[in-house]
Jmol script that loads the backbone (N, CA, C; Angstrom):
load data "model"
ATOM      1  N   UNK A   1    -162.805  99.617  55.125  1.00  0.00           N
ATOM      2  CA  UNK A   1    -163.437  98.398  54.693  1.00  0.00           C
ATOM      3  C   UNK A   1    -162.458  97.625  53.817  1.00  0.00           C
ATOM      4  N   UNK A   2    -162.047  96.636  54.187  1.00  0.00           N
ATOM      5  CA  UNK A   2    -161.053  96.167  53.084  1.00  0.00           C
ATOM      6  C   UNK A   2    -161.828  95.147  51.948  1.00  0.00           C
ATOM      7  N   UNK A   3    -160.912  95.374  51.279  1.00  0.00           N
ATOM      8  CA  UNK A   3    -161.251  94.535  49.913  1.00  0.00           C
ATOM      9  C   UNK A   3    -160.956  93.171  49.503  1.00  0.00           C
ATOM     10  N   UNK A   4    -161.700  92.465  48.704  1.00  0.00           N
ATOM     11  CA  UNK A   4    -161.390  91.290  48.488  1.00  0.00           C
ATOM     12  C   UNK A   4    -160.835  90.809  47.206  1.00  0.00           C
ATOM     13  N   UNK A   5    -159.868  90.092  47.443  1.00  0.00           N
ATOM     14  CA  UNK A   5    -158.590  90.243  46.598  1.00  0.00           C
ATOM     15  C   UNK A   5    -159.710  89.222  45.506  1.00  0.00           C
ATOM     16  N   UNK A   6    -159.527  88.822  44.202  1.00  0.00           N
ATOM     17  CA  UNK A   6    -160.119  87.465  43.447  1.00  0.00           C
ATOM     18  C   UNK A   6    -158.958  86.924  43.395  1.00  0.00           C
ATOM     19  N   UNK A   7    -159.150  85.517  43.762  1.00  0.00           N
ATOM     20  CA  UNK A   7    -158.067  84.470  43.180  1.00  0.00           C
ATOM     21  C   UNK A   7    -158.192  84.691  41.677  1.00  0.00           C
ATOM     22  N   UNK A   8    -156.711  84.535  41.188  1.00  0.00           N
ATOM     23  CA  UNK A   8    -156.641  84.216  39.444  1.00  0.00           C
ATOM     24  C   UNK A   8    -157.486  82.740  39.082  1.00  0.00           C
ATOM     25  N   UNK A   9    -157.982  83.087  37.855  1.00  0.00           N
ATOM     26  CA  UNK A   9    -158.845  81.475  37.894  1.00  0.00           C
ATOM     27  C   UNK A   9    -157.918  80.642  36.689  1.00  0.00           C
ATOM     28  N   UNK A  10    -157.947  79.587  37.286  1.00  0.00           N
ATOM     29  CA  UNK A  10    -156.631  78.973  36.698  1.00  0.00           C
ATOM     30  C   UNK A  10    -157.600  78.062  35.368  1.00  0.00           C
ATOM     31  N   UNK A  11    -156.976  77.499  34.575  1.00  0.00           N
ATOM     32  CA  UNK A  11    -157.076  76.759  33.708  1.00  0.00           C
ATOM     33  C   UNK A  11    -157.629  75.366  34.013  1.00  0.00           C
ATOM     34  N   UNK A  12    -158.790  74.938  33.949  1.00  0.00           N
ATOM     35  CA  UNK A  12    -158.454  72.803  34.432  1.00  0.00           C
ATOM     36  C   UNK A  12    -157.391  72.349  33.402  1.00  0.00           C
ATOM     37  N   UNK A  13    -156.823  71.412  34.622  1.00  0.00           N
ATOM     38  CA  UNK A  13    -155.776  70.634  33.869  1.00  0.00           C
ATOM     39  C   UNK A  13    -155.936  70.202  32.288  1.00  0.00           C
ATOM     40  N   UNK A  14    -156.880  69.594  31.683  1.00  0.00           N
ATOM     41  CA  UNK A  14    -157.029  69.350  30.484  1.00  0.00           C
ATOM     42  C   UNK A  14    -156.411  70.139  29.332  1.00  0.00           C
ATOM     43  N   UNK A  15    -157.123  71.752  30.076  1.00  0.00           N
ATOM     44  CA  UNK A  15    -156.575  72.457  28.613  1.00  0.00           C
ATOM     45  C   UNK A  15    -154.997  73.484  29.161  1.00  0.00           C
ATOM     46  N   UNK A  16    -154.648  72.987  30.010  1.00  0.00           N
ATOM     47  CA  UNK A  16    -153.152  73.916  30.397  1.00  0.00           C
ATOM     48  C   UNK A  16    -152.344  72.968  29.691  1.00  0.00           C
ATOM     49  N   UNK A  17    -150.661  73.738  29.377  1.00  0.00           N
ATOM     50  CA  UNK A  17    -149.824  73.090  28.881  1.00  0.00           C
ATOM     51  C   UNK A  17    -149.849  71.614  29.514  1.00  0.00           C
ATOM     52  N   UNK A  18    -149.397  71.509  30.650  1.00  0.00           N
ATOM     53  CA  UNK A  18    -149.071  70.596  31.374  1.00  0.00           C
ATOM     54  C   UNK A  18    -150.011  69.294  31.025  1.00  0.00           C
ATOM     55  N   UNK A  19    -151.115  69.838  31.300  1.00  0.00           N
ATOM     56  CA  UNK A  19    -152.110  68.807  31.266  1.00  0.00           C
ATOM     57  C   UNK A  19    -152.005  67.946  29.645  1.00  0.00           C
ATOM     58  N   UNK A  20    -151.914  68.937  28.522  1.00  0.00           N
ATOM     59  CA  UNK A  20    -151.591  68.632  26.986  1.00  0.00           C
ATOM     60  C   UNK A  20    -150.243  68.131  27.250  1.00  0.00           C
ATOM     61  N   UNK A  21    -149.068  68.003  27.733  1.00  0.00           N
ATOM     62  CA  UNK A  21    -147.527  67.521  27.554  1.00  0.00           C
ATOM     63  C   UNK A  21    -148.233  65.363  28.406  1.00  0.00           C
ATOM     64  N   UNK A  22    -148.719  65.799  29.562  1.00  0.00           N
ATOM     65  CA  UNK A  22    -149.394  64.399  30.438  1.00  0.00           C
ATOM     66  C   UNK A  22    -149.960  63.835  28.946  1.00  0.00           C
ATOM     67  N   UNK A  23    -151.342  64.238  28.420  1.00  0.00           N
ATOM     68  CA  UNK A  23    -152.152  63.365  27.955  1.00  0.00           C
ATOM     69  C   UNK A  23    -151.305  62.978  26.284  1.00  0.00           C
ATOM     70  N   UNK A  24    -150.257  63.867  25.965  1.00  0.00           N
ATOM     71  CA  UNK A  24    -149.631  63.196  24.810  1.00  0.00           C
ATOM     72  C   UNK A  24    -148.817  61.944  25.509  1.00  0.00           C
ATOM     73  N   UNK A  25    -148.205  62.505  26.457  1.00  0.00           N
ATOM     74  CA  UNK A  25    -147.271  61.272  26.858  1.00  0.00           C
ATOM     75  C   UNK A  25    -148.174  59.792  27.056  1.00  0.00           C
ATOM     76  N   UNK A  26    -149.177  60.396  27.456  1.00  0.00           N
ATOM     77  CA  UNK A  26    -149.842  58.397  27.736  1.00  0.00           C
ATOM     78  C   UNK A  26    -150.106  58.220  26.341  1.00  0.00           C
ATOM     79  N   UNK A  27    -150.733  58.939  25.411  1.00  0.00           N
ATOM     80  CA  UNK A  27    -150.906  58.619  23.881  1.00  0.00           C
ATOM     81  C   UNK A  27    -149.711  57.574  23.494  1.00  0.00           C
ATOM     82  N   UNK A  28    -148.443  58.714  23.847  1.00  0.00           N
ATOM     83  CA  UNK A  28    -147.498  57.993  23.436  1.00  0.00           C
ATOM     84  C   UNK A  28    -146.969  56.260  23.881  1.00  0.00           C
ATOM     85  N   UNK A  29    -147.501  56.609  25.453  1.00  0.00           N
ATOM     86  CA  UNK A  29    -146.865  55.308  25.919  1.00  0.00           C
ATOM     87  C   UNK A  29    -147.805  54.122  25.178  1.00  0.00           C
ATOM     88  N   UNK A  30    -149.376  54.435  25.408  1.00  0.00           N
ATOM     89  CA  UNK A  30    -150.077  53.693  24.873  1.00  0.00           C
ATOM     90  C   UNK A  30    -149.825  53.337  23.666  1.00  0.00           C
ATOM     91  N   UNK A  31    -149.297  53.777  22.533  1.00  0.00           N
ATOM     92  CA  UNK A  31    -148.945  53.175  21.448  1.00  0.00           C
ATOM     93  C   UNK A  31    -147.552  52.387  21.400  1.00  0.00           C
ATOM     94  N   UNK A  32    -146.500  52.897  22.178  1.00  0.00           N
ATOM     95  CA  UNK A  32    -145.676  51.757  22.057  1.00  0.00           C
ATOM     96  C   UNK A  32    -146.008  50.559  22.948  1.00  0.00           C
ATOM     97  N   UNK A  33    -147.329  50.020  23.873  1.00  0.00           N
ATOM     98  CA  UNK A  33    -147.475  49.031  24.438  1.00  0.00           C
ATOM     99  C   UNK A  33    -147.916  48.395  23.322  1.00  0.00           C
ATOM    100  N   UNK A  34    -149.118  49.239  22.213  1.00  0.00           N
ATOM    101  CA  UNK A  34    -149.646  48.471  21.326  1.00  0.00           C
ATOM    102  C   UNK A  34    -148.460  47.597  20.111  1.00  0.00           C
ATOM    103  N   UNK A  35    -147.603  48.544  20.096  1.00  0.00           N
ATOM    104  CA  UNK A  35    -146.735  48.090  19.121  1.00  0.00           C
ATOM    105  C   UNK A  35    -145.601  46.663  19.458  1.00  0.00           C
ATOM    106  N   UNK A  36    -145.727  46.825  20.884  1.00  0.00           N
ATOM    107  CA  UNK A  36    -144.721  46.008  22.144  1.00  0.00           C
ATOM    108  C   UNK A  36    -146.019  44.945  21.605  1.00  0.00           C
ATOM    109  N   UNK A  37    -146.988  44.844  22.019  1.00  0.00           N
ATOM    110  CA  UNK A  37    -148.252  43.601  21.433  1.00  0.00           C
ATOM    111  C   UNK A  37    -148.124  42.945  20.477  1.00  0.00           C
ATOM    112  N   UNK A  38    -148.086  43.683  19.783  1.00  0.00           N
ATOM    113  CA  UNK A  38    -148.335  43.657  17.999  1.00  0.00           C
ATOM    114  C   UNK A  38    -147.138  42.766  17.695  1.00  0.00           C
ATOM    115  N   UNK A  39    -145.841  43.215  18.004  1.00  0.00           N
ATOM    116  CA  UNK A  39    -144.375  42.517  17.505  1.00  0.00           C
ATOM    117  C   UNK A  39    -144.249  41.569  18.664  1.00  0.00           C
ATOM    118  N   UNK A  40    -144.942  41.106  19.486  1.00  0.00           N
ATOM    119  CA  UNK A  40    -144.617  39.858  20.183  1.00  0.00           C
ATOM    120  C   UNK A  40    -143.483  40.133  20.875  1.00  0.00           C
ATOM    121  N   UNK A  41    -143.472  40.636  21.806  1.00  0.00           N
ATOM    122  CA  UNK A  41    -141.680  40.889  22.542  1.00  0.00           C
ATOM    123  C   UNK A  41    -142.220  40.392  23.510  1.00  0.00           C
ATOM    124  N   UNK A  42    -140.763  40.548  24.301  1.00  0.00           N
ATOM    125  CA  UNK A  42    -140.856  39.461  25.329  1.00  0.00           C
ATOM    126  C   UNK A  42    -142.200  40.364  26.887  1.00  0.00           C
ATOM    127  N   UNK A  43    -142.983  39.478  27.304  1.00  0.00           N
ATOM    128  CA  UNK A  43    -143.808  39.656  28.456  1.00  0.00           C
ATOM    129  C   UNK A  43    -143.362  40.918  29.628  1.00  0.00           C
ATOM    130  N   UNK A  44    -141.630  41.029  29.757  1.00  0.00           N
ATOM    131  CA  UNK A  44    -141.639  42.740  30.395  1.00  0.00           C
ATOM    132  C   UNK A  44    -141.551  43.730  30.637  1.00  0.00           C
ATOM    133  N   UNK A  45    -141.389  43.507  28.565  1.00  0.00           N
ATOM    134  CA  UNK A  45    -141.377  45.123  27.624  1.00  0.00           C
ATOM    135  C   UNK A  45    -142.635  45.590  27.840  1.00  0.00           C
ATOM    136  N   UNK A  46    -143.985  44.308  27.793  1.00  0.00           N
ATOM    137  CA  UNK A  46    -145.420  44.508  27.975  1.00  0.00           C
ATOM    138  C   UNK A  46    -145.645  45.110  29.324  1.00  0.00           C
ATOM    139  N   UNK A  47    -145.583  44.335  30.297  1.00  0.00           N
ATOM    140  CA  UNK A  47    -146.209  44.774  31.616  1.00  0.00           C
ATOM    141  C   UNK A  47    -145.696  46.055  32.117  1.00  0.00           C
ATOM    142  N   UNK A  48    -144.311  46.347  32.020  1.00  0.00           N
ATOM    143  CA  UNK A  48    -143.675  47.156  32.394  1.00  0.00           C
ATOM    144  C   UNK A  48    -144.218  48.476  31.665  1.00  0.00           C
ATOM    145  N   UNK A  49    -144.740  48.391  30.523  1.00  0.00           N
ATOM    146  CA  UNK A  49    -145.294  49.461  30.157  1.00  0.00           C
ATOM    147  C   UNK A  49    -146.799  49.945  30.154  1.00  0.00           C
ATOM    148  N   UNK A  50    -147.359  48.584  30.243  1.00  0.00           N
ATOM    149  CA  UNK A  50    -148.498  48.605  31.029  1.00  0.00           C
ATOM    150  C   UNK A  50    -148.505  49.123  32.440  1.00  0.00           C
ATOM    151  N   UNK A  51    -147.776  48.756  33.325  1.00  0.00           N
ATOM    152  CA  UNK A  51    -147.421  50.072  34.514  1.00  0.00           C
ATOM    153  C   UNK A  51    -147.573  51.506  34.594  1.00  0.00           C
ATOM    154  N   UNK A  52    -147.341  51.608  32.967  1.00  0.00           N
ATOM    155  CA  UNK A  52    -146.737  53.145  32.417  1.00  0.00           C
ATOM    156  C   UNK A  52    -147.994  53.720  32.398  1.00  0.00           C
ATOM    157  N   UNK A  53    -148.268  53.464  31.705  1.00  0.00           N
ATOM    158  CA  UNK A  53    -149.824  53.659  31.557  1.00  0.00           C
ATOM    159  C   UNK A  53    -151.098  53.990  32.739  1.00  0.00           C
ATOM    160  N   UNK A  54    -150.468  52.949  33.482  1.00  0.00           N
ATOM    161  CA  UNK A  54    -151.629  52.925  34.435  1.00  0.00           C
ATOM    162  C   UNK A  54    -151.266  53.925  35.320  1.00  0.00           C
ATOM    163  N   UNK A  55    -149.689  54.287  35.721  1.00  0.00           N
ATOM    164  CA  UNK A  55    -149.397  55.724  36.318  1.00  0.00           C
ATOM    165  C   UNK A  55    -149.713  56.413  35.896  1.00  0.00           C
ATOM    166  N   UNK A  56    -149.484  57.012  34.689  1.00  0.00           N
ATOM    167  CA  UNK A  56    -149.750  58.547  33.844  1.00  0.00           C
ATOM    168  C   UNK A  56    -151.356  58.319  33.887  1.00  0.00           C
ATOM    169  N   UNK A  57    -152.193  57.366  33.748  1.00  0.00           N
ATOM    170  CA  UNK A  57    -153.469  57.682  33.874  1.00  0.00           C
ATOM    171  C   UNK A  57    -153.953  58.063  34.961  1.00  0.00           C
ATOM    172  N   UNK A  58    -153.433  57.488  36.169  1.00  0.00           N
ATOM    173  CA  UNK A  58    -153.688  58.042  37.535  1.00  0.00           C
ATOM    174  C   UNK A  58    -153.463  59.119  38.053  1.00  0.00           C
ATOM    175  N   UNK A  59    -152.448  59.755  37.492  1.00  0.00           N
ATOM    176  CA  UNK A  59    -151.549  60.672  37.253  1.00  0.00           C
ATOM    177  C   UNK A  59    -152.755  62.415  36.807  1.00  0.00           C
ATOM    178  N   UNK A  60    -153.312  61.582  35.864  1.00  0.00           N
ATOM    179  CA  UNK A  60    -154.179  62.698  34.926  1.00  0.00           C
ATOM    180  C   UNK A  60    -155.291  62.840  35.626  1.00  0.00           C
ATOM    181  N   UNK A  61    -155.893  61.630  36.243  1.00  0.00           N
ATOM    182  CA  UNK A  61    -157.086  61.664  37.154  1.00  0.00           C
ATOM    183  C   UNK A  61    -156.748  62.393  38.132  1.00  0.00           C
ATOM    184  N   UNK A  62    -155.546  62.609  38.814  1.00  0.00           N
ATOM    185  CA  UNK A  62    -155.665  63.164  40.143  1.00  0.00           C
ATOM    186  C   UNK A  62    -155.615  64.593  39.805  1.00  0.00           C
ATOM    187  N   UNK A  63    -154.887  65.119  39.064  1.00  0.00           N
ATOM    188  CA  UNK A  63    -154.611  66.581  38.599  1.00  0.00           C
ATOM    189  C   UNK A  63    -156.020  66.713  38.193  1.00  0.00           C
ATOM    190  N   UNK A  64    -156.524  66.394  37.348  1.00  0.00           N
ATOM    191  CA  UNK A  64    -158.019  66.553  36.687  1.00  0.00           C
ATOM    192  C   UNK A  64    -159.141  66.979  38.253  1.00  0.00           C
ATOM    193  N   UNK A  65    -159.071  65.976  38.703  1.00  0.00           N
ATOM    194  CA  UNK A  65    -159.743  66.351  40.033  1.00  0.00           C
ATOM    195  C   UNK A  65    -159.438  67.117  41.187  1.00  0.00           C
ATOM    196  N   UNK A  66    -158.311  67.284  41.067  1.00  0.00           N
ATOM    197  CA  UNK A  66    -157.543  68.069  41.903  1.00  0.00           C
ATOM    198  C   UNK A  66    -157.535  67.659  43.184  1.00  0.00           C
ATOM    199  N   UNK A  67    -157.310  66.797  43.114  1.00  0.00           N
ATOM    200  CA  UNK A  67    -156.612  65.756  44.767  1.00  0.00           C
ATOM    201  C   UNK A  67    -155.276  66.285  45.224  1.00  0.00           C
ATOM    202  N   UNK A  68    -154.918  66.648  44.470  1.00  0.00           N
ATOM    203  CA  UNK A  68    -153.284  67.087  44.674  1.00  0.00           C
ATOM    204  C   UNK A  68    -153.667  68.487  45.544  1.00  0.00           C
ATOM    205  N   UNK A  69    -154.440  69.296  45.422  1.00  0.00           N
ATOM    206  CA  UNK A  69    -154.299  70.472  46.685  1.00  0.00           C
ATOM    207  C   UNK A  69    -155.670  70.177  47.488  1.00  0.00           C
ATOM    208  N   UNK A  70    -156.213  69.027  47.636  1.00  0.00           N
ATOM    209  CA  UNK A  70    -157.391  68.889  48.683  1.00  0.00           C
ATOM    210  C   UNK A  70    -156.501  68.071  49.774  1.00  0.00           C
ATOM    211  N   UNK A  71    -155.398  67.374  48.887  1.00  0.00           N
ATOM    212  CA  UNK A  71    -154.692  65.908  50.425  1.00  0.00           C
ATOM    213  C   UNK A  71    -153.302  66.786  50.149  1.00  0.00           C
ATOM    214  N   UNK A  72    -153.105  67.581  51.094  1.00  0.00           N
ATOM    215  CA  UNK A  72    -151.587  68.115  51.155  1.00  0.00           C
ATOM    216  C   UNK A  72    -150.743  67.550  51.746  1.00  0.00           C
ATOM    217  N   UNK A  73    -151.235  66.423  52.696  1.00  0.00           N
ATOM    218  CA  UNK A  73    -150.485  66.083  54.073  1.00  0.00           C
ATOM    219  C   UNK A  73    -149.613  64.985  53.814  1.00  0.00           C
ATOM    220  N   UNK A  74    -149.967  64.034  52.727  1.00  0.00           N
ATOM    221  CA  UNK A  74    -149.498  62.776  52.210  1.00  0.00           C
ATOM    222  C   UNK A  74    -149.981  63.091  50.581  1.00  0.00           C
ATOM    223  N   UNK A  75    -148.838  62.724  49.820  1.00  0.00           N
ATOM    224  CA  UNK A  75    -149.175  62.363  48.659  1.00  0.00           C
ATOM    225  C   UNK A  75    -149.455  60.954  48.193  1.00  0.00           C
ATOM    226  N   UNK A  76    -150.741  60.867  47.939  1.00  0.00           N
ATOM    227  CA  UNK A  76    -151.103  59.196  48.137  1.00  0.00           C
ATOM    228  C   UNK A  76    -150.517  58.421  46.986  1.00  0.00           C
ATOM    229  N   UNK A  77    -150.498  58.811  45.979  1.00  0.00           N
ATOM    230  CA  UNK A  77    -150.190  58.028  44.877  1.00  0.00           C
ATOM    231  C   UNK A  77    -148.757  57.191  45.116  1.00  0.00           C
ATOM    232  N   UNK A  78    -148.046  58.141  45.398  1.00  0.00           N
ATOM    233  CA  UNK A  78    -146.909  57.277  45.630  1.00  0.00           C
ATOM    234  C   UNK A  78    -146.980  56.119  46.655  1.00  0.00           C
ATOM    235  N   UNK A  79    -147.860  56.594  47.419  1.00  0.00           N
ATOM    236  CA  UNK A  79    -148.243  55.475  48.680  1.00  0.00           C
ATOM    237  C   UNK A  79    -148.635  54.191  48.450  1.00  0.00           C
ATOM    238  N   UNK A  80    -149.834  54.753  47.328  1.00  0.00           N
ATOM    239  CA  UNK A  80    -150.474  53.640  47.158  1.00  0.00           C
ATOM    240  C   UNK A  80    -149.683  52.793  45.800  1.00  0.00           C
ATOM    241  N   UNK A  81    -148.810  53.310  45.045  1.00  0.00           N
ATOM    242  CA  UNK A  81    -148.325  52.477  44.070  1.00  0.00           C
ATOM    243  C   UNK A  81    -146.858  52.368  44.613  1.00  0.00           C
ATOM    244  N   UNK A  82    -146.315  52.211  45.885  1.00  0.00           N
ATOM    245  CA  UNK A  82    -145.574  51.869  46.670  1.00  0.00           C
ATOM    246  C   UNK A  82    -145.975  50.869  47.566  1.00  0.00           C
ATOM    247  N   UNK A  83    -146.917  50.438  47.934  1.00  0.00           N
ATOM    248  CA  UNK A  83    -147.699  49.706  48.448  1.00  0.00           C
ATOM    249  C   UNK A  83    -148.136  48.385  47.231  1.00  0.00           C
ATOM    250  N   UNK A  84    -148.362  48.838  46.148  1.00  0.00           N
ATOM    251  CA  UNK A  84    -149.040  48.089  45.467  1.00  0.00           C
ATOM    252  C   UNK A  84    -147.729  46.902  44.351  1.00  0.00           C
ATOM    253  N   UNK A  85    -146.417  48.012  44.385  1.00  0.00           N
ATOM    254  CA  UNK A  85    -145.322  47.233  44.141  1.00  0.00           C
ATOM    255  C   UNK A  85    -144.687  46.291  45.296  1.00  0.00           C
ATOM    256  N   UNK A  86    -144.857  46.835  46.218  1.00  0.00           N
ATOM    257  CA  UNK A  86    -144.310  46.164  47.237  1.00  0.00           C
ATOM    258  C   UNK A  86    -145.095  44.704  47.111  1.00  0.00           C
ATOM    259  N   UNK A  87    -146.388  44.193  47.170  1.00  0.00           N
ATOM    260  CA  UNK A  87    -147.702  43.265  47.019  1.00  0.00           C
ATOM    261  C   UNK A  87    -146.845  42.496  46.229  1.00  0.00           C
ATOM    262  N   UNK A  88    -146.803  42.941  44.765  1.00  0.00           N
ATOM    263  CA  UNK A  88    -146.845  42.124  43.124  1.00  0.00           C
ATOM    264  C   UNK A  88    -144.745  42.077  43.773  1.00  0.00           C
ATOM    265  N   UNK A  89    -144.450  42.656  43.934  1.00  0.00           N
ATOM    266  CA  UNK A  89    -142.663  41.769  44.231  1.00  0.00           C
ATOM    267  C   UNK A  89    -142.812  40.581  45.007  1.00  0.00           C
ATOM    268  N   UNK A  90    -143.535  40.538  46.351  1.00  0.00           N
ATOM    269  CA  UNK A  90    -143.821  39.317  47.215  1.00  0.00           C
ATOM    270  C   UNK A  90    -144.289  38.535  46.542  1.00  0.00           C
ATOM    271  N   UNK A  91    -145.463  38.539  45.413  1.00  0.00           N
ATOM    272  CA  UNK A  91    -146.318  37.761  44.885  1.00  0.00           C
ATOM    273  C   UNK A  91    -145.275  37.073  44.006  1.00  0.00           C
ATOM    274  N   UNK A  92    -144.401  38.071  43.471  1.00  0.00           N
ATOM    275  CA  UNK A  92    -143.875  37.322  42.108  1.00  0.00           C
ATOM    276  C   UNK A  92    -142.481  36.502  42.948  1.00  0.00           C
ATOM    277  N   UNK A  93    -142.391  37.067  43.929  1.00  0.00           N
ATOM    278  CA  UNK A  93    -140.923  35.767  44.608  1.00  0.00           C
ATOM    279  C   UNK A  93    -141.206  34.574  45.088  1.00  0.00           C
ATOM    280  N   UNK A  94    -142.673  35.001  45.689  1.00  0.00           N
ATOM    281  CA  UNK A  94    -143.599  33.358  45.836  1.00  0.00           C
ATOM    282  C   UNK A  94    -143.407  32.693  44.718  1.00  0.00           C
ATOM    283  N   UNK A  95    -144.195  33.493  43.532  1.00  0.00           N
ATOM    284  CA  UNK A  95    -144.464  32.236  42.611  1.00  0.00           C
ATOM    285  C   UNK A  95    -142.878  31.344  41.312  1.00  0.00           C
ATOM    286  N   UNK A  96    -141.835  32.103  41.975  1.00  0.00           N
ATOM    287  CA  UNK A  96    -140.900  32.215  41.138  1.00  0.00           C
ATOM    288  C   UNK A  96    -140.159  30.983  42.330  1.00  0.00           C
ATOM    289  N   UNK A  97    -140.014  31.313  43.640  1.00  0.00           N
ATOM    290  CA  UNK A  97    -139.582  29.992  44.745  1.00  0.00           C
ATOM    291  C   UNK A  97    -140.434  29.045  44.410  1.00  0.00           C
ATOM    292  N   UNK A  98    -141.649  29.262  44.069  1.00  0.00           N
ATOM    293  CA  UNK A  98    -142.651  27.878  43.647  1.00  0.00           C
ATOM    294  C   UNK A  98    -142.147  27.138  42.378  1.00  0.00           C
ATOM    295  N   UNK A  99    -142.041  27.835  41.884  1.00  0.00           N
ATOM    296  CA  UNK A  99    -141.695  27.502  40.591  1.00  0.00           C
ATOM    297  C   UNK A  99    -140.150  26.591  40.065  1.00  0.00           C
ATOM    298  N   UNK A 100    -139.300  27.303  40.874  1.00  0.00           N
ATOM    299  CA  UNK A 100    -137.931  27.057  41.566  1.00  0.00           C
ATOM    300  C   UNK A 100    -138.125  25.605  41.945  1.00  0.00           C
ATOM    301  N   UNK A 101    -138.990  25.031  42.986  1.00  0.00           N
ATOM    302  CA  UNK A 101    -138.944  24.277  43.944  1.00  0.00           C
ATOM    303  C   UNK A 101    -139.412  23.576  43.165  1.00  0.00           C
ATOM    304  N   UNK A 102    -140.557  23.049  42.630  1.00  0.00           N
ATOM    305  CA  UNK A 102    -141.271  21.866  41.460  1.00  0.00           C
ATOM    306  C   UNK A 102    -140.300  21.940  40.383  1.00  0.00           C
ATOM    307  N   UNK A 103    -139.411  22.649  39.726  1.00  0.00           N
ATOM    308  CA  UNK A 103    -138.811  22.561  38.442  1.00  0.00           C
ATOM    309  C   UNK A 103    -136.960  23.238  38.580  1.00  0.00           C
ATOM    310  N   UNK A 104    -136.482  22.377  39.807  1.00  0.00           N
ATOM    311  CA  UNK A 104    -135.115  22.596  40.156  1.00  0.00           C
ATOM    312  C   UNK A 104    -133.991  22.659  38.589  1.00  0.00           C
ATOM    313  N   UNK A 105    -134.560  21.634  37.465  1.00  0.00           N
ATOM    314  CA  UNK A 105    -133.884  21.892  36.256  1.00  0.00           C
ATOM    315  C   UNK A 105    -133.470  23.049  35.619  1.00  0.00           C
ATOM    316  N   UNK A 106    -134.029  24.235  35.790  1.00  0.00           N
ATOM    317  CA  UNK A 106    -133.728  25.491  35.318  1.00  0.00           C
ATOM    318  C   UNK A 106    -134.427  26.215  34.575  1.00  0.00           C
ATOM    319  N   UNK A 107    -134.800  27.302  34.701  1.00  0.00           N
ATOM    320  CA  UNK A 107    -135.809  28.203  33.679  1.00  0.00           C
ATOM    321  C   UNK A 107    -136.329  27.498  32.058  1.00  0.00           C
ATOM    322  N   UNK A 108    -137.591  27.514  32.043  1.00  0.00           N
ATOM    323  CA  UNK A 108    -138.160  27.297  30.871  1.00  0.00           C
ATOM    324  C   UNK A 108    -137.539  28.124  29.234  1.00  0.00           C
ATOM    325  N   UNK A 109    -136.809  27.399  28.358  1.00  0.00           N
ATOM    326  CA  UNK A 109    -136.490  27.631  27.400  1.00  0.00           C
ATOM    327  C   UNK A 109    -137.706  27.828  26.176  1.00  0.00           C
ATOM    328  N   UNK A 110    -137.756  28.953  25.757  1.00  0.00           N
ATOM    329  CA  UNK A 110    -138.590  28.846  24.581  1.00  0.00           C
ATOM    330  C   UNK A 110    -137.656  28.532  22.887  1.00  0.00           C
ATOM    331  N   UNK A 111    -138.549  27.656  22.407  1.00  0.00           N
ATOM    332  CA  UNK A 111    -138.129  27.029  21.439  1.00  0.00           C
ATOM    333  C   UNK A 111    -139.106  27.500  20.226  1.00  0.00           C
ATOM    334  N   UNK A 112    -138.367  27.325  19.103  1.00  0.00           N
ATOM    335  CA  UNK A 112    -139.591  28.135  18.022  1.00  0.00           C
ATOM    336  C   UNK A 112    -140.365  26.894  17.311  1.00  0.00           C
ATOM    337  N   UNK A 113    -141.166  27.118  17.142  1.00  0.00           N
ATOM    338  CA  UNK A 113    -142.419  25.993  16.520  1.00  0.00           C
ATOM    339  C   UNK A 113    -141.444  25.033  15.160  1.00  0.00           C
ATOM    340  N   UNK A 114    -140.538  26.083  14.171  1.00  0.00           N
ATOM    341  CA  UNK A 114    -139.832  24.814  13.418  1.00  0.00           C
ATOM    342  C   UNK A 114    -138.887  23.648  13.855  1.00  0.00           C
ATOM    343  N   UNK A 115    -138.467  24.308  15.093  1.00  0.00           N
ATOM    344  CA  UNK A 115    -137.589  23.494  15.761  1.00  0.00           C
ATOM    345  C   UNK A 115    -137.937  22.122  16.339  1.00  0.00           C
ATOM    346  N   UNK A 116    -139.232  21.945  16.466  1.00  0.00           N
ATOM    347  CA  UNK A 116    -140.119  20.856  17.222  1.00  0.00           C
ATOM    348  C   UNK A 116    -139.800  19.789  16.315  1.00  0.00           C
ATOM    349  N   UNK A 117    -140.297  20.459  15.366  1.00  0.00           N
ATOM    350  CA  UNK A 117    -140.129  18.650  14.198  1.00  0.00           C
ATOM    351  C   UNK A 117    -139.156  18.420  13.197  1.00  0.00           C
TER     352      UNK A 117
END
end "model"
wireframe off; spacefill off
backbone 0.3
color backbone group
């Protein structure tokens, strides 16, 4: 009669190392977006880390749920935030040729408020 082996029962992501090294890192990122806010830098210190964010959170959701050993065949994330950069590059060369085309003079200079008067 053979026997049945038990799988080891693993940890949920939350409380394994891994899962604690993930959820400090978005802590972390999340506070230097706030601080990127806070000191006014330029718009793609912001977004760009807003990106950050929104990976490592997706990131935590999928491990958390464990998508990662239910879809073995394709790893979607990359798919879909390969897909989703691909979108926002087209979008932003549109609006940058648009932009180009109505305002041939040259990129918008920012000037500081004492300088006006």
């Amino acid at each position: 009669m053979p026997t049945l082996k038990q799988k080891p029962k693993q940890r949920p992501f939350c409380f394994s190392v891994k899962g604690h090294v993930k959820i400090l890192r978005l802590v972390l990122t999340v506070t230097s977006m706030t601080f990127f806010i806070i000191a006014q830098a330029p718009e793609p210190y912001i977004v760009i880390t807003g990106f950050e964010v929104t990976i490592i959170f997706f990131f935590i959701v999928l491990y958390t749920v464990r998508l990662d050993r239910l879809v073995n065949c394709v790893f979607w994330p990359l798919l879909v935030f390969g897909l989703a950069a691909s979108v926002f590059c087209i979008a932003d060369g549109a609006l940058i040729y648009r932009k180009l085309l109505f305002n041939p003079s040259g990129p918008y200079q920012k000037t500081a408020v004492h300088d006006r008067f």
